[in-house]
C-alpha positions as CSV (number, residue, x, y, z in Angstrom):
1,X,219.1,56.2,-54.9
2,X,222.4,57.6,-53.1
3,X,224.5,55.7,-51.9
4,X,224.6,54.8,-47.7
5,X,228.0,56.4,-46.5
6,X,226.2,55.6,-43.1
7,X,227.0,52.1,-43.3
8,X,230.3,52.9,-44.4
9,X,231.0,55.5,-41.7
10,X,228.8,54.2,-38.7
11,X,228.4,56.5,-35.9
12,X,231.3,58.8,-37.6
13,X,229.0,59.8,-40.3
14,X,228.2,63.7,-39.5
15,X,232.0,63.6,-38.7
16,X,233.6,62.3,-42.1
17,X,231.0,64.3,-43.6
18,X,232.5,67.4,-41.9
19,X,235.7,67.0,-42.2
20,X,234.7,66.3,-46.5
21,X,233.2,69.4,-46.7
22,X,235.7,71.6,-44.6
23,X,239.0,70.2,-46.4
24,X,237.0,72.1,-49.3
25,X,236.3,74.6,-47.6
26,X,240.2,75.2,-46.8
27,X,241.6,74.4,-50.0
28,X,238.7,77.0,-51.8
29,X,239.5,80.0,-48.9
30,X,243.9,79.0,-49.3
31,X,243.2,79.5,-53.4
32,X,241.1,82.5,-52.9
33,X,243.6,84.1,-50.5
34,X,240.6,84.3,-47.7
35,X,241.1,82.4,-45.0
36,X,241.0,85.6,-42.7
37,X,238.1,86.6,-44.1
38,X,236.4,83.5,-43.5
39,X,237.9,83.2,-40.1
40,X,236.1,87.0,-39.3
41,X,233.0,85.7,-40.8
42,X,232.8,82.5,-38.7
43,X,233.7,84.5,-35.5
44,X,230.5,86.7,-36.2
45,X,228.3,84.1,-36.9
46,X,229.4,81.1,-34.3
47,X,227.3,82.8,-31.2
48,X,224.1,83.2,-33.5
49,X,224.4,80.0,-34.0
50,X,225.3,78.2,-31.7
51,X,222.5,79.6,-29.9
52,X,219.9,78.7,-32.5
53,X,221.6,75.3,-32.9
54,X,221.2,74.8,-28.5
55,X,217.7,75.9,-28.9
56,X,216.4,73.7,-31.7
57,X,218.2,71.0,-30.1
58,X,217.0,71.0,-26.5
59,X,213.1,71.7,-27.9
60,X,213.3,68.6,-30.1
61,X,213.4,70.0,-33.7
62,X,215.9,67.9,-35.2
63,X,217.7,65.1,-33.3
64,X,221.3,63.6,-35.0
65,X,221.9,59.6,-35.0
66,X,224.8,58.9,-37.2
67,X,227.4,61.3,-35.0
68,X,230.1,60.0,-32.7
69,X,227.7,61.2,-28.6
70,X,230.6,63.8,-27.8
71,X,228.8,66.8,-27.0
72,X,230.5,69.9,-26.0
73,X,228.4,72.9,-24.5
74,X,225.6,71.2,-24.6
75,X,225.3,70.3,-28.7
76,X,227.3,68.0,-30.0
77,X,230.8,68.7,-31.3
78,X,229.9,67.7,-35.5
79,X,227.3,70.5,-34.8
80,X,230.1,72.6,-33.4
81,X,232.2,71.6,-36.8
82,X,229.1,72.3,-39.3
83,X,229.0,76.2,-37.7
84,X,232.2,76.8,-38.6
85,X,232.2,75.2,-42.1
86,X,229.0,76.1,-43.5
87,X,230.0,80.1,-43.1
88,X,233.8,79.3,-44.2
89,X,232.2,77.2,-47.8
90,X,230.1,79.6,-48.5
91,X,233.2,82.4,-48.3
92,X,234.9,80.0,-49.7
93,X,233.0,80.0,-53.2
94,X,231.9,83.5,-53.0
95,X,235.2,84.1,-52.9
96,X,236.2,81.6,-55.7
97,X,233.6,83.1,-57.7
98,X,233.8,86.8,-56.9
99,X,237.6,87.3,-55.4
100,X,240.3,89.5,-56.8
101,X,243.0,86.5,-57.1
């Protein structure tokens, strides 16, 4: 069984997840030398999904409990934060994996 960081982390759940998982994020991209490169490959991607993200949203695919209720353009802002750090982790280890440095 895992263990329930939402009991820990309460309504700021999605949130202290995000913030885990982008502080690798960063420190992967700052040893790989690629934060600009992640920051042109977030800038792509962010309208895509942001607009798939609205649209699953408003038709009821998924709904989010554990998040703090501050939306922002319509979503709310941890699903703002997970488009930009999904794309920037998975530079991130590409990078780490496959970079020049």
């Amino acid at each position: 069984m895992l263990p329930d960081v939402g009991a820990a982390f309460g309504d700021y759940t999605y949130l202290a997840t995000e913030v885990a998982f982008g502080s690798l994020a960063v420190a992967l991209l700052y040893r790989a030398d690629a934060l600009r490169r992640a920051a042109t490959t977030v800038a792509v991607l962010y309208p895509v999904a942001y607009v798939w993200d609205w649209y699953t949203l408003t038709i009821g695919v998924f709904a989010i409990e554990l998040r703090t209720g501050v939306d922002l353009l319509g979503i709310p802002i941890e699903e703002h934060i997970f488009m930009v750090v999904v794309p920037a982790l998975v530079v991130a280890f590409h990078e780490t994996l496959h970079g020049e440095n």
